[in-house]
Backbone as CSV, one residue per row, in Angstrom:
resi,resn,N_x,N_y,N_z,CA_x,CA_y,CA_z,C_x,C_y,C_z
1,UNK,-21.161,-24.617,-6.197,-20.537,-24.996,-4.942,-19.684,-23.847,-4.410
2,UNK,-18.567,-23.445,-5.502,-18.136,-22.094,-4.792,-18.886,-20.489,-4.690
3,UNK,-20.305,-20.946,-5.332,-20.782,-19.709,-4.812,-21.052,-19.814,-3.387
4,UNK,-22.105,-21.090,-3.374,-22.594,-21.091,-1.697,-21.334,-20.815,-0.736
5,UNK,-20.155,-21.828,-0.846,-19.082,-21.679,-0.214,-18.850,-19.843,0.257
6,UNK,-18.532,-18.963,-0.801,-18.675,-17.526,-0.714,-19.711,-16.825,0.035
7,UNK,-21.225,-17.036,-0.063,-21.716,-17.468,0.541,-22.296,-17.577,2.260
8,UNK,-21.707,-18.514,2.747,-21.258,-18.875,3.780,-20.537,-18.272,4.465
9,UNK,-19.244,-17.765,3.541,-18.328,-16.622,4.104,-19.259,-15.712,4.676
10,UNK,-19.767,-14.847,3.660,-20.099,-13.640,4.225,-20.955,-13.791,5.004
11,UNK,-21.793,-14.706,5.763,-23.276,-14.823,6.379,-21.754,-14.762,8.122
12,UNK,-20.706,-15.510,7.713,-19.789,-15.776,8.878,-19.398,-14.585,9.476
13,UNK,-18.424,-13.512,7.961,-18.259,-12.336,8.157,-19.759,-11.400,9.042
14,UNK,-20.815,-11.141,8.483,-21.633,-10.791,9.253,-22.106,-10.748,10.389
15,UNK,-22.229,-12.355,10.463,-22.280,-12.340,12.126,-20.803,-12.537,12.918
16,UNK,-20.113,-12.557,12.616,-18.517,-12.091,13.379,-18.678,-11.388,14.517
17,UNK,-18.810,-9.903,14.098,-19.221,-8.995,15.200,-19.828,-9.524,16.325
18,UNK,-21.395,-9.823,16.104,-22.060,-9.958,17.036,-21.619,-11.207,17.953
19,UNK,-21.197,-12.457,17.085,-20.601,-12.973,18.005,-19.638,-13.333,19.116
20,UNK,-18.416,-12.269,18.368,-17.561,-11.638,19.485,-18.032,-10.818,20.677
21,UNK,-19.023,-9.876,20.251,-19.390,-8.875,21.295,-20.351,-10.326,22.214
22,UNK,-21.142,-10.721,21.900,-21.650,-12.077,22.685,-20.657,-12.592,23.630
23,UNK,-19.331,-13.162,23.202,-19.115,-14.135,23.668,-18.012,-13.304,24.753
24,UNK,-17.991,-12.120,24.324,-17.053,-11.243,25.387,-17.791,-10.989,26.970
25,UNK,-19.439,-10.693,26.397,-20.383,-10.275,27.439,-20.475,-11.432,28.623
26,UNK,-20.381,-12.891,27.959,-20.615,-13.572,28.541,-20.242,-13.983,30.049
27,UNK,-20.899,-13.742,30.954,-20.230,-14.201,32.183,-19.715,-15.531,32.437
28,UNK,-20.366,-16.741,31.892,-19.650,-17.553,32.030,-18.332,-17.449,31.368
29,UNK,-18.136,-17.241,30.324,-16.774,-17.562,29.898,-15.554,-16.717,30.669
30,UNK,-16.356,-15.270,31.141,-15.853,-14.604,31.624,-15.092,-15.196,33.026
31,UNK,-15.817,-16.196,33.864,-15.605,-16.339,35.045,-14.420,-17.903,34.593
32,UNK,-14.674,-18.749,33.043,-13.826,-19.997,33.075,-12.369,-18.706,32.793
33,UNK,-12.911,-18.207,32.100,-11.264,-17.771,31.934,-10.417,-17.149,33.240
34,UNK,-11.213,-17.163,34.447,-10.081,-16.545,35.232,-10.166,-17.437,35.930
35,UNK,-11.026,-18.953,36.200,-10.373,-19.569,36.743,-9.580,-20.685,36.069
36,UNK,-8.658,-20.054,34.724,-7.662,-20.690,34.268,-6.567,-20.910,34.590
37,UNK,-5.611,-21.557,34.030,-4.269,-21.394,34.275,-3.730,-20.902,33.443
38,UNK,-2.789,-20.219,33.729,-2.065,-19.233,32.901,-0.618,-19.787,32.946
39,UNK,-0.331,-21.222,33.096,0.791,-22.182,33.103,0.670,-23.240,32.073
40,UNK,1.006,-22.853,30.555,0.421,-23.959,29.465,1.984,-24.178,29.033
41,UNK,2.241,-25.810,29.005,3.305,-26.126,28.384,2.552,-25.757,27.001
42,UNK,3.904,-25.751,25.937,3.421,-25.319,24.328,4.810,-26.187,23.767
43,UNK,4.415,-26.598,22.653,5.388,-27.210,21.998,4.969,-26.870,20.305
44,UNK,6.097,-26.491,19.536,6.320,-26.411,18.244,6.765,-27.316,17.052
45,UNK,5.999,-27.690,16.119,6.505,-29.161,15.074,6.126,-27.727,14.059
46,UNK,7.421,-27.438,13.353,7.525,-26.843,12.019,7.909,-27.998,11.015
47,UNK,6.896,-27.830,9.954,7.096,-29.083,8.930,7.572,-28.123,7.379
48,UNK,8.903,-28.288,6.965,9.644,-28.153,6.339,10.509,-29.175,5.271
49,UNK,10.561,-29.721,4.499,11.223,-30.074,3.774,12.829,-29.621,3.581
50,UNK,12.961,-28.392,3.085,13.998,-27.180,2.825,14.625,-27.081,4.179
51,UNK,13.990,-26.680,5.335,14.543,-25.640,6.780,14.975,-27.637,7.199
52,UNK,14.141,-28.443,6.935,14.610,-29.641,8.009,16.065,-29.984,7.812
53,UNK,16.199,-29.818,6.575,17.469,-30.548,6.063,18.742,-29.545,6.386
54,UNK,18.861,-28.183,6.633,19.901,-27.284,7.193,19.589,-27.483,8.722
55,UNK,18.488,-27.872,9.435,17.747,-27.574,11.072,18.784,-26.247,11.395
56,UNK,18.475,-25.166,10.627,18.904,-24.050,11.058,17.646,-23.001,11.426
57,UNK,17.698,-22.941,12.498,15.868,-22.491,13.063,16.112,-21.010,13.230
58,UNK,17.475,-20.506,12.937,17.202,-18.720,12.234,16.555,-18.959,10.611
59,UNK,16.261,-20.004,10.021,16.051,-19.546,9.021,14.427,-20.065,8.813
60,UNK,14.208,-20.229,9.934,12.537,-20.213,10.277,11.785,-19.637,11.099
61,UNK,11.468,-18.614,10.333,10.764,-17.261,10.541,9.621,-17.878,11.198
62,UNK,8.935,-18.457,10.593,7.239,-18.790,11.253,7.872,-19.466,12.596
63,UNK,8.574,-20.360,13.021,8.446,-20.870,14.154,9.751,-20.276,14.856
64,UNK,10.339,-19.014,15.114,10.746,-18.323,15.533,9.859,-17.475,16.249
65,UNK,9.012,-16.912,15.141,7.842,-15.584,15.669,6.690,-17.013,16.531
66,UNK,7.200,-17.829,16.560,5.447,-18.738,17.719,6.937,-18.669,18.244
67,UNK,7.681,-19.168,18.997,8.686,-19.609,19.910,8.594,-18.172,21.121
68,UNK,8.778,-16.990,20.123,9.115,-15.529,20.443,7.499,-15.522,21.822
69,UNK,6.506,-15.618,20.273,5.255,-14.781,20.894,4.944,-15.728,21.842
70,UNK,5.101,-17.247,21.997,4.363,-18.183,22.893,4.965,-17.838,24.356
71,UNK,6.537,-17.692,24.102,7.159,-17.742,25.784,6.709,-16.364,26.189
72,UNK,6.357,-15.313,25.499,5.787,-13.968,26.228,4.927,-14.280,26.970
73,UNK,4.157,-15.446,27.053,2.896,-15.625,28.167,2.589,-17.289,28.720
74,UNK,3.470,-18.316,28.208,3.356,-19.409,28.362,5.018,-19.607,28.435
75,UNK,5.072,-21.541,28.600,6.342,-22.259,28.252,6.279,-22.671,27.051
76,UNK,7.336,-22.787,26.433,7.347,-23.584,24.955,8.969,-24.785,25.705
77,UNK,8.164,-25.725,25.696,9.285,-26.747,26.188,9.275,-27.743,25.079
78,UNK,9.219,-27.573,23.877,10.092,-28.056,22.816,10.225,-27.631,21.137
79,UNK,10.704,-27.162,20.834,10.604,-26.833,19.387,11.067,-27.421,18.242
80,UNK,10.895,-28.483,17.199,11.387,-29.505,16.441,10.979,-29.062,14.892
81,UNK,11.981,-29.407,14.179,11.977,-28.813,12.489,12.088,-30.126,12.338
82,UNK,10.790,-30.768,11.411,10.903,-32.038,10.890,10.764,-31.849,9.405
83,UNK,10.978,-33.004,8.596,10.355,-33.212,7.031,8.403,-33.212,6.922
84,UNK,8.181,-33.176,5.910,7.229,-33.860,5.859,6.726,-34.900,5.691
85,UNK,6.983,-36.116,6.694,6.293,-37.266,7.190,5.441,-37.437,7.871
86,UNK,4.293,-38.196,7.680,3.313,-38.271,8.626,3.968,-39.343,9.703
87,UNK,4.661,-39.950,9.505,5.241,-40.879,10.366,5.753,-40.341,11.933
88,UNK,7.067,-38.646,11.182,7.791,-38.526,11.705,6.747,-37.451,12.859
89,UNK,5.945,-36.615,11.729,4.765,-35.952,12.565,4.365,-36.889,13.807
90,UNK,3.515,-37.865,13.680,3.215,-38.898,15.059,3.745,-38.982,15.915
91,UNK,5.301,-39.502,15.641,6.399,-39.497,16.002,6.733,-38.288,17.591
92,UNK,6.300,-37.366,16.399,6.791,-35.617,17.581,5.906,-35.330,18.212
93,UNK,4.614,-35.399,17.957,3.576,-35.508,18.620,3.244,-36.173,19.501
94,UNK,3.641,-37.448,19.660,3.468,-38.724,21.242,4.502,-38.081,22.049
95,UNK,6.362,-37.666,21.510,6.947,-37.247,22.077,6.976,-36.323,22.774
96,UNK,6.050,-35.151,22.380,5.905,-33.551,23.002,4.631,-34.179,24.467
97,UNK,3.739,-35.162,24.038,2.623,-35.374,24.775,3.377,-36.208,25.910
98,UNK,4.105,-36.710,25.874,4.734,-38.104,26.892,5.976,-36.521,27.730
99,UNK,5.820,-35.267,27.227,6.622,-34.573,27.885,5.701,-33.827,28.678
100,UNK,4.652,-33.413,28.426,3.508,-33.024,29.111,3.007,-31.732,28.409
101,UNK,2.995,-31.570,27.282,2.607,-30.604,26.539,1.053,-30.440,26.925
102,UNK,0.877,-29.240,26.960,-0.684,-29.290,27.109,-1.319,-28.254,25.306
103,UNK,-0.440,-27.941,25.180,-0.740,-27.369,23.401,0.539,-27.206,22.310
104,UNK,-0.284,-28.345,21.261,0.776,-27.993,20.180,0.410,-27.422,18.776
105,UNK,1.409,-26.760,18.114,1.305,-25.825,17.396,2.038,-26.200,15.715
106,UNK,1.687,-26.865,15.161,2.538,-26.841,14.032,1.787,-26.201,13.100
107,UNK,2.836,-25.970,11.612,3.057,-24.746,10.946,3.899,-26.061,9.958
108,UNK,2.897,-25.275,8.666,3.785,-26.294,7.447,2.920,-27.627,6.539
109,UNK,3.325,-27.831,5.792,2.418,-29.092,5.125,1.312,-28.839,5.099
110,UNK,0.690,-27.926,4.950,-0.823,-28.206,4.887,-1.414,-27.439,3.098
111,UNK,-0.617,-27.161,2.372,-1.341,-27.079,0.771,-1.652,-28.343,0.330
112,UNK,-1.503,-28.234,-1.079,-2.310,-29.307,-1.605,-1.517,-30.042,-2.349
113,UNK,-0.038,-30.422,-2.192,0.523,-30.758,-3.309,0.642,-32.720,-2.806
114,UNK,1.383,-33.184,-3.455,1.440,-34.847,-2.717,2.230,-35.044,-1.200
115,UNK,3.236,-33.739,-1.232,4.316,-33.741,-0.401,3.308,-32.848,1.120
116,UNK,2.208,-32.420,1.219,1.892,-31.859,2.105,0.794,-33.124,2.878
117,UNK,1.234,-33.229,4.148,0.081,-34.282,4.914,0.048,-33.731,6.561
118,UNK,0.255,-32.940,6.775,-0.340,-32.262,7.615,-1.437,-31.862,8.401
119,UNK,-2.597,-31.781,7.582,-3.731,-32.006,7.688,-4.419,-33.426,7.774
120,UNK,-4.014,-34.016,6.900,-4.651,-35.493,7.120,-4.193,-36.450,8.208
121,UNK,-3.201,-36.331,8.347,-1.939,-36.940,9.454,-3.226,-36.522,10.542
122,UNK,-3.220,-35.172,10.898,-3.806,-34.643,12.109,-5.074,-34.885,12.204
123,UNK,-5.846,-35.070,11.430,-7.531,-35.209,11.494,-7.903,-36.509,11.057
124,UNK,-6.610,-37.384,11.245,-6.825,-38.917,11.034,-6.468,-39.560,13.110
125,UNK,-5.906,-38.561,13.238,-5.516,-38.415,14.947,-6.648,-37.851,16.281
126,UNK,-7.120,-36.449,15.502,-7.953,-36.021,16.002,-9.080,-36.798,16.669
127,UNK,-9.362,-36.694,18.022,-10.392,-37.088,18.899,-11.935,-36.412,19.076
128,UNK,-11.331,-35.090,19.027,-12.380,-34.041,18.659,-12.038,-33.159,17.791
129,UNK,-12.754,-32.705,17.001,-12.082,-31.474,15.964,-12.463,-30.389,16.653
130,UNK,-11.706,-29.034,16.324,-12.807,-27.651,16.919,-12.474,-27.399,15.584
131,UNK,-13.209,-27.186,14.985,-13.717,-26.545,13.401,-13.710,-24.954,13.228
132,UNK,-14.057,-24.574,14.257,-14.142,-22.851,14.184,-12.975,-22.389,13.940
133,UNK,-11.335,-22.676,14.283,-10.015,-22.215,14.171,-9.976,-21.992,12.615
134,UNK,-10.314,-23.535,12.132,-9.926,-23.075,10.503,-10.644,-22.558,9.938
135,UNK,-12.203,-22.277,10.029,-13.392,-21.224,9.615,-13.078,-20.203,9.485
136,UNK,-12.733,-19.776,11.238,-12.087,-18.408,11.520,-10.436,-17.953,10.827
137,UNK,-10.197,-18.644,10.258,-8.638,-18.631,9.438,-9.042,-18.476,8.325
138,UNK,-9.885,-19.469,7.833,-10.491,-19.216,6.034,-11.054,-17.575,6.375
139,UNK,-11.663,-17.473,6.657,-12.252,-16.306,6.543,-11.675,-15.036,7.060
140,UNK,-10.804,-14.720,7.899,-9.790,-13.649,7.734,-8.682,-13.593,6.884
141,UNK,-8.391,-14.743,6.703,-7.674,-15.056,5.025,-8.626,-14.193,3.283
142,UNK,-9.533,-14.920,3.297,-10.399,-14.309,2.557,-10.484,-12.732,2.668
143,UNK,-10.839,-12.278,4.109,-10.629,-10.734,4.531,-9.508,-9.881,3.470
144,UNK,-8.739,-10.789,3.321,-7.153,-10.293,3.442,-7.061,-10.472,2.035
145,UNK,-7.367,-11.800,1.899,-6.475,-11.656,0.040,-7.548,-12.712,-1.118
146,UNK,-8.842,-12.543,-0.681,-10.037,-12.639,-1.238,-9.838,-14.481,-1.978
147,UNK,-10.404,-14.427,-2.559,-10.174,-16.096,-3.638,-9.055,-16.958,-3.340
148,UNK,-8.226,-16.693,-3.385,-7.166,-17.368,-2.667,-6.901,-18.087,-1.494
149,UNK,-7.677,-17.652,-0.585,-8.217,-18.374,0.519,-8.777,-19.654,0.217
150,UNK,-9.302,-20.377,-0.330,-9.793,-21.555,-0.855,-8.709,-22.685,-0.717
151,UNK,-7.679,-22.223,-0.614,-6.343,-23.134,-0.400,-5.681,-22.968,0.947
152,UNK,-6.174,-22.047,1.635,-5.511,-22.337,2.915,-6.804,-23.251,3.913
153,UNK,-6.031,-24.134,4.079,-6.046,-24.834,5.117,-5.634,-24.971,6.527
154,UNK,-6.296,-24.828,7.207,-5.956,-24.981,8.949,-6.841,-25.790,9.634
155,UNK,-6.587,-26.113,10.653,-7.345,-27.025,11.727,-6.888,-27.148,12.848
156,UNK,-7.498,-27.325,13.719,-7.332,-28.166,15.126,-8.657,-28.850,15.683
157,UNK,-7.874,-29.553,16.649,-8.261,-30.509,17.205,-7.768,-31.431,18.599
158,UNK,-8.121,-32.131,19.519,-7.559,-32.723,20.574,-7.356,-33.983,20.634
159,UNK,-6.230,-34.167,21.039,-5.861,-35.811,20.764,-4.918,-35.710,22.630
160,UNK,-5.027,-37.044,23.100,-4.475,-37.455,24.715,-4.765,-36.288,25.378
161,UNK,-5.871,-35.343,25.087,-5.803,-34.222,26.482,-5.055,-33.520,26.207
162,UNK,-4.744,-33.134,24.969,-3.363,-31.984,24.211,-4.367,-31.436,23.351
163,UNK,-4.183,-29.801,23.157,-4.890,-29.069,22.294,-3.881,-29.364,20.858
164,UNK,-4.282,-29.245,19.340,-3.265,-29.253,18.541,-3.691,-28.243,17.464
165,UNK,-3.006,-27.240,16.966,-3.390,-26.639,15.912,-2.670,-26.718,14.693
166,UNK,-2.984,-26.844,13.567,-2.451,-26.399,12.899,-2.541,-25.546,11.683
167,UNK,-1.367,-25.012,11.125,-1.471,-23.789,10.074,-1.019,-23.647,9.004
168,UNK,-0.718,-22.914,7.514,0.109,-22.630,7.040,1.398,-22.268,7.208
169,UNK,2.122,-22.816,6.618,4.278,-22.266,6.994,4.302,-20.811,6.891
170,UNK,3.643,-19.584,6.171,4.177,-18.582,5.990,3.935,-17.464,7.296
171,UNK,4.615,-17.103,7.015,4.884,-16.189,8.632,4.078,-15.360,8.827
172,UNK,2.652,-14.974,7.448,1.846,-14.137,7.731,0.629,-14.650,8.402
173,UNK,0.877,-16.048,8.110,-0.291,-16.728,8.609,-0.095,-17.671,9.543
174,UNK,0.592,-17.781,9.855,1.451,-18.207,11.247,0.756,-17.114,12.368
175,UNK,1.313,-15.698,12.380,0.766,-14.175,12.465,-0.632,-14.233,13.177
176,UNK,-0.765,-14.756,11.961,-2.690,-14.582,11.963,-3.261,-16.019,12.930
177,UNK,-2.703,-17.202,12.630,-3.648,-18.088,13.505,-3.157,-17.861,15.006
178,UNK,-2.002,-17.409,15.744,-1.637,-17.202,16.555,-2.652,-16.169,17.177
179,UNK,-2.682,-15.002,16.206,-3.611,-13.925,17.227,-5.179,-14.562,17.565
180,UNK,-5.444,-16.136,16.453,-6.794,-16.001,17.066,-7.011,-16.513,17.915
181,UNK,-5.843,-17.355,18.744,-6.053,-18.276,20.108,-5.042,-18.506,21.250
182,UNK,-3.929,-17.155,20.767,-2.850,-17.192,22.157,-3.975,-16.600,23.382
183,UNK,-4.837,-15.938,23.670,-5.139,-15.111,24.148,-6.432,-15.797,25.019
184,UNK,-6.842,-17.431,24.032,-7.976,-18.195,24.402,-7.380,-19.525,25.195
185,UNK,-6.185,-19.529,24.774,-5.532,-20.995,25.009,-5.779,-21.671,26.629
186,UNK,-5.948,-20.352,27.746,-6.223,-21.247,28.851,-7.354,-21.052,29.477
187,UNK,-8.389,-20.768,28.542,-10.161,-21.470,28.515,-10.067,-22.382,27.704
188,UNK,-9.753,-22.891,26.555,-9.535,-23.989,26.139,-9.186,-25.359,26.561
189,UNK,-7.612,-24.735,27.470,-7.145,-25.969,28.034,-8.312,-26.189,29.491
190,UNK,-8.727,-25.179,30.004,-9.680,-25.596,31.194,-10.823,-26.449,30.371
191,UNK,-11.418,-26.183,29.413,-12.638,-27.118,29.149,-11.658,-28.616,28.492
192,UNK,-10.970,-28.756,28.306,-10.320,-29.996,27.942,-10.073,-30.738,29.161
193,UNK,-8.991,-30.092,30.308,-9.063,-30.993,31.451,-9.868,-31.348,32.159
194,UNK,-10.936,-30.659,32.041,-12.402,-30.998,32.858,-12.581,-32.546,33.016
């Protein structure tokens, strides 16, 4: 199983290239992306255990650097340090959406221990999944620090007409899922409001 899995990687790695250079050429995408908007509310749910209980948000690096990098080209009209509850997750999530978020971003809970639900919370919510975010995350992960990748987890998906992603807490990979979709976020949100 983890060979094929490996596998898989590299058939992904391989065609990478070509599919970027594809999807760059493309005129259609070329023409949704400029008739986007370049006006995306963004909202932040950092899931913390440790940072919730001080809610001292200098001492959260990962959702500092999305707060930083998101308002360079969007709004971020809310940023919230919760525990890890799936409850309280729901919770921030109807709240950011009933504010008019059009993309949210959390960071946190997503290993494998009992205390992480992050992932399940979200893909028990999810309306549509887009699967490629966390593909494309496993596998520049893998790029990066080979076998170990097998444990990171990411995803997104759309729930009320809100894009949602989510990532690992550490700030390198925070880093990393950010560069693969600040830059896509309003062709995204255009094929969602459609």
């Amino acid at each position: 199983m983890l060979e094929k899995f490996w596998q898989i990687l590299k058939i992904i790695k391989s065609n990478w290239q070509k599919l970027k250079e594809s999807a760059m050429k493309s005129k259609t995408t070329e023409k949704h992306r400029e008739e986007s908007s370049k006006i995306i509310k963004c909202c932040i749910i950092i899931l913390s255990d440790t940072i919730s209980k001080s809610q001292n948000k200098d001492d959260d690096k990962s959702g500092q650097y999305l707060l930083k990098k998101l308002n360079e080209k969007y709004d971020v009209i809310d940023y919230q340090i919760i525990s890890d509850n799936k409850y309280l997750l729901k919770s921030r999530i109807e709240d950011m959406i009933n504010k008019g978020s059009d993309v949210i971003l959390t960071s946190g809970g997503t290993g494998i221990n009992s205390r992480d639900i992050t992932i399940e919370t979200l893909t028990d919510l999810f309306e549509k999944e887009l699967t490629g975010f966390g593909e494309i995350f496993r596998l520049k992960t893998y790029e990066e620090l080979g076998s170990p990748a097998i444990l990171t987890r990411a995803t997104s998906g759309t729930y009320k007409n809100t894009l949602i992603f989510s990532m690992p807490g550490s700030p390198n990979a925070v880093k990393l899922g950010l560069s693969l979709i600040i830059d896509e976020l309003p062709h995204l949100i255009k094929h969602l409001k459609e």
